[in-house]
SETI-880778 format. One record per atom (N, C-alpha, C, O): x, y, z; atom name; residue in one letter; residue number from 0. Coordinates in pm, 1 decimal, m for minus. Atoms other than C-alpha are relative to their C-alpha. Layout:
BEGIN
+----------+----------+----------+----+---+-----+
!        u !        v !        w !  a ! r !   k !
+----------+----------+----------+----+---+-----+
!        X !        Y !        Z ! CA ! A ! NUM !
...
+----------+----------+----------+----+---+-----+
//
This chain:
BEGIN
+----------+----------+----------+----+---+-----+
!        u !        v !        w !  a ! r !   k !
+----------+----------+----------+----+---+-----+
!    109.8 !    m94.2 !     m2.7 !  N ! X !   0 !
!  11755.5 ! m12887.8 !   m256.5 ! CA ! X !   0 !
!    m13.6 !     72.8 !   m134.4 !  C ! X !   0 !
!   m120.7 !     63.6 !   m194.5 !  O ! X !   0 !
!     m9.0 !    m27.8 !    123.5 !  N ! X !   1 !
!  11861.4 ! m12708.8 !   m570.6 ! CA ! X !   1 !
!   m100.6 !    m63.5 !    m99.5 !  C ! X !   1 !
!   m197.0 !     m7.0 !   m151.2 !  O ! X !   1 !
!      0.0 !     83.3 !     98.8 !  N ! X !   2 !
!  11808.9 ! m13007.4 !   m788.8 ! CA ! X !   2 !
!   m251.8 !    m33.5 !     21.3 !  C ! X !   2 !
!   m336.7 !    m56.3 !    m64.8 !  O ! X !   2 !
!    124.5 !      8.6 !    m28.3 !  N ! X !   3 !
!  11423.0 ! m13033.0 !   m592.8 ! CA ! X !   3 !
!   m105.7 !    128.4 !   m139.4 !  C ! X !   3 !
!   m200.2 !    127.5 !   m218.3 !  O ! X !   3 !
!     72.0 !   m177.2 !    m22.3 !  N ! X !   4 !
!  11341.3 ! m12649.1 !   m660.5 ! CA ! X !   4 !
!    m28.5 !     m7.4 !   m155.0 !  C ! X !   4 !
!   m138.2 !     21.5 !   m202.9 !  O ! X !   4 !
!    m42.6 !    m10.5 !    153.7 !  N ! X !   5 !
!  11486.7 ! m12696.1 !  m1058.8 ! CA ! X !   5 !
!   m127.8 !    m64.2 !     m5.5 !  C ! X !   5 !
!   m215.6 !     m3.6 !    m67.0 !  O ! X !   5 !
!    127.0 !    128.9 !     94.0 !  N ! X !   6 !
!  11203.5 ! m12999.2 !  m1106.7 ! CA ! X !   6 !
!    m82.1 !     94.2 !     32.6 !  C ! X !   6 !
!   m115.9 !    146.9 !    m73.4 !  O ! X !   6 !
!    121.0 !    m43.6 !    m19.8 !  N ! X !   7 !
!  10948.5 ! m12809.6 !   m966.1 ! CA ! X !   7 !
!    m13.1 !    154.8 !    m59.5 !  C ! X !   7 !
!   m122.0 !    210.4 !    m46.1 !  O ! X !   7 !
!    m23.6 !   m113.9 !     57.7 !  N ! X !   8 !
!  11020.0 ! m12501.4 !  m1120.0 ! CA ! X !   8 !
!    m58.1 !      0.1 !   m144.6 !  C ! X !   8 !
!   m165.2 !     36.0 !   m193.4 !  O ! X !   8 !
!     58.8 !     87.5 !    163.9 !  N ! X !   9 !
!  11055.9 ! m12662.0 !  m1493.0 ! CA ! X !   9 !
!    m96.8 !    m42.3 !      5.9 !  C ! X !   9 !
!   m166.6 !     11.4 !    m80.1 !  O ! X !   9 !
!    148.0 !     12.3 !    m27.6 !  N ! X !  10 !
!  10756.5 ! m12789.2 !  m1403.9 ! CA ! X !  10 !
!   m108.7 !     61.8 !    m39.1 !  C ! X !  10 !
!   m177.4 !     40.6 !   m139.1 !  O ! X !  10 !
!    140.8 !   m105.4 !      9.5 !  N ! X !  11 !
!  10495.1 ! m12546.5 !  m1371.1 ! CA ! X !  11 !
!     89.7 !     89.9 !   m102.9 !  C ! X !  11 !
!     93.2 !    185.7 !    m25.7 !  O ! X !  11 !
!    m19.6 !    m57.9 !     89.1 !  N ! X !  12 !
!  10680.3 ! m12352.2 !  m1676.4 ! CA ! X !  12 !
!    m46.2 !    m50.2 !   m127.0 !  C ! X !  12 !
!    m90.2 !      7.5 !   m226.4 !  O ! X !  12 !
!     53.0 !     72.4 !    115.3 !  N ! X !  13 !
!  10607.7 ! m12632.6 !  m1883.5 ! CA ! X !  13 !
!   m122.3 !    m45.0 !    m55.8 !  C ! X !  13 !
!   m149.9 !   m100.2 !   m162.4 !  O ! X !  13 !
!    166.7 !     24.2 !    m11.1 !  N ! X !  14 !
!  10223.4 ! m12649.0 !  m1788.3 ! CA ! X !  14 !
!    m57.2 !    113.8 !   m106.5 !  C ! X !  14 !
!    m27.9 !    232.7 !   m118.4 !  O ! X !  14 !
!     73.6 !    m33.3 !     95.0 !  N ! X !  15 !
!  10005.8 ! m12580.0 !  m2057.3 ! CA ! X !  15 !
!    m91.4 !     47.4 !     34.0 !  C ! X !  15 !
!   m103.9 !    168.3 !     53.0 !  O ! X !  15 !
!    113.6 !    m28.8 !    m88.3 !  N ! X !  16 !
!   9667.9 ! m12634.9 !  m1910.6 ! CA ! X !  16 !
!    m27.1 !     35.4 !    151.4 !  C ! X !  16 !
!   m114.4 !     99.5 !    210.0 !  O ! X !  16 !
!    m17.3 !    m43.7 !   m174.2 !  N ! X !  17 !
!   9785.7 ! m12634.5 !  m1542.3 ! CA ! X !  17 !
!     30.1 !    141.7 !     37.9 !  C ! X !  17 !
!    m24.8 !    182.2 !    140.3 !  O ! X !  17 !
!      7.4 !   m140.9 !    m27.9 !  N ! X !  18 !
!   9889.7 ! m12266.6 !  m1544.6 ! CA ! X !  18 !
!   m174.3 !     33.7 !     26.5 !  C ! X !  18 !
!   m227.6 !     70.9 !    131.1 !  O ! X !  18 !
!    173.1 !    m51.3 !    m23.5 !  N ! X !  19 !
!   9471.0 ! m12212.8 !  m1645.1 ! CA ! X !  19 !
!    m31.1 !    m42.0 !    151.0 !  C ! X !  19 !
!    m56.0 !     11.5 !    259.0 !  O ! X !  19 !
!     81.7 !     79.6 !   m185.8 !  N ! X !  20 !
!   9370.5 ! m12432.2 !  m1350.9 ! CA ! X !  20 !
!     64.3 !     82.2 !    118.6 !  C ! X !  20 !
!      1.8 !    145.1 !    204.0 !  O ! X !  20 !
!      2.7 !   m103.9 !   m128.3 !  N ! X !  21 !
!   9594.5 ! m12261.2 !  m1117.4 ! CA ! X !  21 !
!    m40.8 !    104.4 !     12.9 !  C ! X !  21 !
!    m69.9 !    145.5 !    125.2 !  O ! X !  21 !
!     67.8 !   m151.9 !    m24.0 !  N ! X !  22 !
!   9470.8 ! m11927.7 !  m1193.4 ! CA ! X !  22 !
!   m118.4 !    m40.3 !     44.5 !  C ! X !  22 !
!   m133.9 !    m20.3 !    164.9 !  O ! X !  22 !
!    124.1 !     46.2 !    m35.8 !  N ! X !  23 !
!   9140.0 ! m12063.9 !  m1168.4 ! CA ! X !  23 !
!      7.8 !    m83.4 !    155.6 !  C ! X !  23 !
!    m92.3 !    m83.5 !    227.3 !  O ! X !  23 !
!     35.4 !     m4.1 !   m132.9 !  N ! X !  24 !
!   9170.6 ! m12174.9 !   m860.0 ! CA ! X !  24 !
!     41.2 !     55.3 !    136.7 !  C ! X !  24 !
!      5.0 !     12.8 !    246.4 !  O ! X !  24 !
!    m46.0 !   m152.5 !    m63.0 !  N ! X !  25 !
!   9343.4 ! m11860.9 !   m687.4 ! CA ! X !  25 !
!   m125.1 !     49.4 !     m4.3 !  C ! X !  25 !
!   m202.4 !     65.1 !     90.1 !  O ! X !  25 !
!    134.8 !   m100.2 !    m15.3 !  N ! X !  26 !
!   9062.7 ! m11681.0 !   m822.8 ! CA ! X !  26 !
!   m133.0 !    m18.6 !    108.5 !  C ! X !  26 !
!   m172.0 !     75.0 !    178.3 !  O ! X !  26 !
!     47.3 !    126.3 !    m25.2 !  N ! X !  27 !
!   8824.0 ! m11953.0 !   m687.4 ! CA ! X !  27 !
!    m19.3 !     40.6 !    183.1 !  C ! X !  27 !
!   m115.1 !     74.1 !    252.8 !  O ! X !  27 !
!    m38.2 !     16.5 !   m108.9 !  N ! X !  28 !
!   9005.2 ! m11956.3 !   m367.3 ! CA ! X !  28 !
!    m23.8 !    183.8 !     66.3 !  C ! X !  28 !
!    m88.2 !    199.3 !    170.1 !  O ! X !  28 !
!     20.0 !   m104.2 !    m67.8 !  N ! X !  29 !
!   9017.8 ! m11552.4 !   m303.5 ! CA ! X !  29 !
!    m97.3 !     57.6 !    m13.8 !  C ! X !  29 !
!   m107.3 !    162.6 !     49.8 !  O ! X !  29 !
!    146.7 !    m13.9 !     14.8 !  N ! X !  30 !
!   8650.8 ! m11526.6 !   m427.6 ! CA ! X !  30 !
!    m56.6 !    m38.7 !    105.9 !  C ! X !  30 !
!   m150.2 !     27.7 !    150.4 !  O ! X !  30 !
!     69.9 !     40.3 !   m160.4 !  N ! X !  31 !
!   8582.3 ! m11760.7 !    m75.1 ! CA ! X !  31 !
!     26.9 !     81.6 !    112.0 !  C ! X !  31 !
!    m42.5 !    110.5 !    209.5 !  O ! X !  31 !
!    m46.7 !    m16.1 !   m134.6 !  N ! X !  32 !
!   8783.8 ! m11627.7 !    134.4 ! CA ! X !  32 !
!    m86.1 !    158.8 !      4.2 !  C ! X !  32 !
!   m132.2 !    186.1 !    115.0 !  O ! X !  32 !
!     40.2 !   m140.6 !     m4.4 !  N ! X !  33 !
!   8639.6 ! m11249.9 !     58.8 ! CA ! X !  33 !
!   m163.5 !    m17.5 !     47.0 !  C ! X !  33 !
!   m220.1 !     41.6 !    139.0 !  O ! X !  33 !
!    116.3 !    m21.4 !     m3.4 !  N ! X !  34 !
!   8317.1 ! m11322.3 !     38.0 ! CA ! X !  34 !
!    m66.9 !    m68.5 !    211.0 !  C ! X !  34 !
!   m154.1 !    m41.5 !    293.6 !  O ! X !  34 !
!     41.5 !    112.8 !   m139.1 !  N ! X !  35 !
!   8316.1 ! m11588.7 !    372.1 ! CA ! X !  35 !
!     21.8 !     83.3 !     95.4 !  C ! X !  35 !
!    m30.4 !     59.8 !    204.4 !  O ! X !  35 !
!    m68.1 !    m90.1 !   m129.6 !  N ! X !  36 !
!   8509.7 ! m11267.3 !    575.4 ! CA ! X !  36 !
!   m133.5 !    104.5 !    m27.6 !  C ! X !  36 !
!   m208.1 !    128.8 !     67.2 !  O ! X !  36 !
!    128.4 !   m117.7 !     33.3 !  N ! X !  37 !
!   8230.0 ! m11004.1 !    423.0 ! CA ! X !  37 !
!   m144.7 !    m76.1 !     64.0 !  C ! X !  37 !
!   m213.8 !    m44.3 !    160.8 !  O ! X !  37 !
!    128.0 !     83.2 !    m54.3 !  N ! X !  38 !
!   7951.7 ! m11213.3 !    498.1 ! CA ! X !  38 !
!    m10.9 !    m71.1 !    131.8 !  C ! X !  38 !
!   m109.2 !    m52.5 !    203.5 !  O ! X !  38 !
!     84.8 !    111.0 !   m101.5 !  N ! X !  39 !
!   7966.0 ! m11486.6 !    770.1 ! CA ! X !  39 !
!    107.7 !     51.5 !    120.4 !  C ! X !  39 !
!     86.3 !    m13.5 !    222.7 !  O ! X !  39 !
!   m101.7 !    m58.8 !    m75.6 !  N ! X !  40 !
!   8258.9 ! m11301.5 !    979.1 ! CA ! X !  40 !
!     20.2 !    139.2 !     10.8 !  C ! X !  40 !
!    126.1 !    190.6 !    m25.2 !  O ! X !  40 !
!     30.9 !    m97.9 !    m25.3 !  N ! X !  41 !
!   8132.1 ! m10984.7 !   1073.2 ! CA ! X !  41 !
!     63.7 !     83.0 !    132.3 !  C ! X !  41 !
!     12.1 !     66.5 !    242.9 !  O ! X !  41 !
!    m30.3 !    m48.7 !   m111.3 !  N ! X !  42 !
!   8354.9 ! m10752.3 !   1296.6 ! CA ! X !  42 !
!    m85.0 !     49.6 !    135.6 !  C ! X !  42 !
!   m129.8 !    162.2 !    156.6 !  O ! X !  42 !
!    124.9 !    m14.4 !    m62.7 !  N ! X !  43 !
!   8136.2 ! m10812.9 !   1584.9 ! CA ! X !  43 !
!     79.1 !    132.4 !    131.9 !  C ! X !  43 !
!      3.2 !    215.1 !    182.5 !  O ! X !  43 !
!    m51.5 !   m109.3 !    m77.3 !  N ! X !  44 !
!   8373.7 ! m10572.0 !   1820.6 ! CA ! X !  44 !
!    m21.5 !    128.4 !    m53.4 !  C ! X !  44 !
!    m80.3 !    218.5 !      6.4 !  O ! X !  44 !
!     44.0 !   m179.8 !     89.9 !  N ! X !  45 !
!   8351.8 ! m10256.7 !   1574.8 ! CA ! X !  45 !
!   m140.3 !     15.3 !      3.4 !  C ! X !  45 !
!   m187.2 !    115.5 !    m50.5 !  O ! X !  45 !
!    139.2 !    m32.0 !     44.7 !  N ! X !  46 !
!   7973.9 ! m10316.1 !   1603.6 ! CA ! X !  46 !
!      1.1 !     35.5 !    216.2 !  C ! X !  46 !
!    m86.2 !    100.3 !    274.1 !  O ! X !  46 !
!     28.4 !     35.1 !   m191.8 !  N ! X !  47 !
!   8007.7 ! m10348.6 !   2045.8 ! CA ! X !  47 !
!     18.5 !    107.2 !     87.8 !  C ! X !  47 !
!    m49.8 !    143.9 !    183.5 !  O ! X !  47 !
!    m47.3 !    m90.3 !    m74.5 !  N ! X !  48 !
!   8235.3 ! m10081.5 !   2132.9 ! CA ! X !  48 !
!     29.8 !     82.5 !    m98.9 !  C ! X !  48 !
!     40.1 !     59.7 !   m219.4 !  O ! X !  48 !
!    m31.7 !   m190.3 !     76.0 !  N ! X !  49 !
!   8312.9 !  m9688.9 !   2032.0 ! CA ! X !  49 !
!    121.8 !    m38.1 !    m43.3 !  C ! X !  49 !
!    118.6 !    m74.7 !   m160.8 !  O ! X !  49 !
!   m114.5 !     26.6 !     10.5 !  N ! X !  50 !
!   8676.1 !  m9759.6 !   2038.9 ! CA ! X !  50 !
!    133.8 !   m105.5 !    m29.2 !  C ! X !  50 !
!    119.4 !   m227.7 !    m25.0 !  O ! X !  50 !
!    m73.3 !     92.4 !      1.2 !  N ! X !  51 !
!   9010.6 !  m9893.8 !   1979.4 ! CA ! X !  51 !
!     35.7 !    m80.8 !    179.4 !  C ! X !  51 !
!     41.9 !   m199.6 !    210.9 !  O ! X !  51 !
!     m2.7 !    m21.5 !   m183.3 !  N ! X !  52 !
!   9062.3 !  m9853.2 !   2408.7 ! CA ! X !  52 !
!    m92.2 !   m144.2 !     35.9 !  C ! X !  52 !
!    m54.1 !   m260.5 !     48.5 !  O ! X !  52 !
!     62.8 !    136.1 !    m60.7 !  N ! X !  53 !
!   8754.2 ! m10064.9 !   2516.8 ! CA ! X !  53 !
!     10.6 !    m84.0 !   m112.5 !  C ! X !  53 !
!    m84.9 !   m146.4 !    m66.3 !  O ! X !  53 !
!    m20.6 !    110.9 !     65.6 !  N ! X !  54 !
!   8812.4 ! m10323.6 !   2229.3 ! CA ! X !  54 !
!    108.7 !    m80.4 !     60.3 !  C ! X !  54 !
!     90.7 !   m201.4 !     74.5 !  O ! X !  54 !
!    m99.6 !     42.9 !    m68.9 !  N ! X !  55 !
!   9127.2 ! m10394.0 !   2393.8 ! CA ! X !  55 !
!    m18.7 !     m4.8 !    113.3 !  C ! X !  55 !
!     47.2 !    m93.0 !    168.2 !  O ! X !  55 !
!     39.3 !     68.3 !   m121.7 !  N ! X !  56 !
!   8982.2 ! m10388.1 !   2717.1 ! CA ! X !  56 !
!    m88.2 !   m162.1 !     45.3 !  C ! X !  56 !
!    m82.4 !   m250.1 !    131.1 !  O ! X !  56 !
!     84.9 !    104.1 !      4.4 !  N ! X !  57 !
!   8734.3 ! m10619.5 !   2641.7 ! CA ! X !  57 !
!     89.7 !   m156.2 !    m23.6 !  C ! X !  57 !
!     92.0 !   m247.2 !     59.3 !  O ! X !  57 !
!   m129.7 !     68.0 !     33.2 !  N ! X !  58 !
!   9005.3 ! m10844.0 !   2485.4 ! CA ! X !  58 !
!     41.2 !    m62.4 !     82.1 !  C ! X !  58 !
!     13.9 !   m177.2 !    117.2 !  O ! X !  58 !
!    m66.3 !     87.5 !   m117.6 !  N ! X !  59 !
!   9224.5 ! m10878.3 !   2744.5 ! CA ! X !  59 !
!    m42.5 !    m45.3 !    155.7 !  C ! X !  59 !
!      4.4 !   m136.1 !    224.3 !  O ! X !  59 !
!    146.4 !     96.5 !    m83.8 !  N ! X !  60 !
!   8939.0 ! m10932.1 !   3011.8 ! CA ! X !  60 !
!    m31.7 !    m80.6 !    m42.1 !  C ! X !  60 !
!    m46.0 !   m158.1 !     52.5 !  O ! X !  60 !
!     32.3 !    141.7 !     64.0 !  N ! X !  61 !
!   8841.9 ! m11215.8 !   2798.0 ! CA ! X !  61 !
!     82.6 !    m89.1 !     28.7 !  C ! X !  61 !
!     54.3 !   m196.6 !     81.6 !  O ! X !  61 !
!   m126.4 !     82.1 !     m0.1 !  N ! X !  62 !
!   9184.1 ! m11341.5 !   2787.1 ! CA ! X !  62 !
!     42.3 !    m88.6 !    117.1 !  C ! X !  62 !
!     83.7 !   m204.1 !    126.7 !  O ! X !  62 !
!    m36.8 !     29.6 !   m166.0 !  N ! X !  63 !
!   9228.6 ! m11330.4 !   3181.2 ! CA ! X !  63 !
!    m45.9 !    m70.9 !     64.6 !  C ! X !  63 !
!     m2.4 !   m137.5 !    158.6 !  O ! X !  63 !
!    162.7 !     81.2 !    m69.7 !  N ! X !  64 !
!   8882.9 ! m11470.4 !   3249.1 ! CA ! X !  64 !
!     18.7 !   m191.2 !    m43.7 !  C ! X !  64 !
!     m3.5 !   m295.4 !     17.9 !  O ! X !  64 !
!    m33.2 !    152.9 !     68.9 !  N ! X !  65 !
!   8988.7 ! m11778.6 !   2993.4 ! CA ! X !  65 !
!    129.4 !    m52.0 !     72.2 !  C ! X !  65 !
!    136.8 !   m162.7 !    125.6 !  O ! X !  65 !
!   m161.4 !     68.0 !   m117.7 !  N ! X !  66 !
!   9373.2 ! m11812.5 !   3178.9 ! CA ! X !  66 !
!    m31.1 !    m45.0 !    105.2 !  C ! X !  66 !
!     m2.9 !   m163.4 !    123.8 !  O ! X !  66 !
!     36.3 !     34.7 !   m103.6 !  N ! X !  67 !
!   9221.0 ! m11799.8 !   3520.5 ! CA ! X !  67 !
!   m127.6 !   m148.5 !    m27.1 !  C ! X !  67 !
!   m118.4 !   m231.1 !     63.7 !  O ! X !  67 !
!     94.9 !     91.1 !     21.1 !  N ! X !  68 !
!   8929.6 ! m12062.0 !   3402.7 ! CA ! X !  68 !
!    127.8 !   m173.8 !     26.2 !  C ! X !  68 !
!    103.5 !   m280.9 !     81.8 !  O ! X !  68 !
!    m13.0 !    154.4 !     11.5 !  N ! X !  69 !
!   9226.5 ! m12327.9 !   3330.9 ! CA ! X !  69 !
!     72.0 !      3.3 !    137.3 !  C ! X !  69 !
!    111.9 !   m101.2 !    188.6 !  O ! X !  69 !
+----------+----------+----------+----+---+-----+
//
């Protein structure tokens, strides 16, 4: 395992251009994910109910309704 960790280690130390690319595609990557949760994944419970209480009611009524279904 050691001897794995060492190659891959030396590795990405020795990347020139591959360091750029990985940053670039972190950035890339947490540019989607922010924008895909802000936009297309809208806390539709904080918009439904007043509370933390009925959110969790609602919840686990859902839950019960889906257990009993199978």
């Amino acid at each position: 395992m050691k001897r794995i960790f060492d190659f891959y280690r030396d590795g990405f130390r020795r990347m020139t251009v591959g360091k750029t690319l990985w940053k670039i595609i972190l950035i890339k990557v947490v540019f989607i994910f922010a924008v895909l949760k802000f936009f297309f994944f809208p806390d539709v419970l904080e918009t439904c109910f007043a509370d933390d209480e009925q959110r969790a009611d609602h919840v686990f009524e859902r839950l019960q309704e889906s257990a009993v279904a199978k």
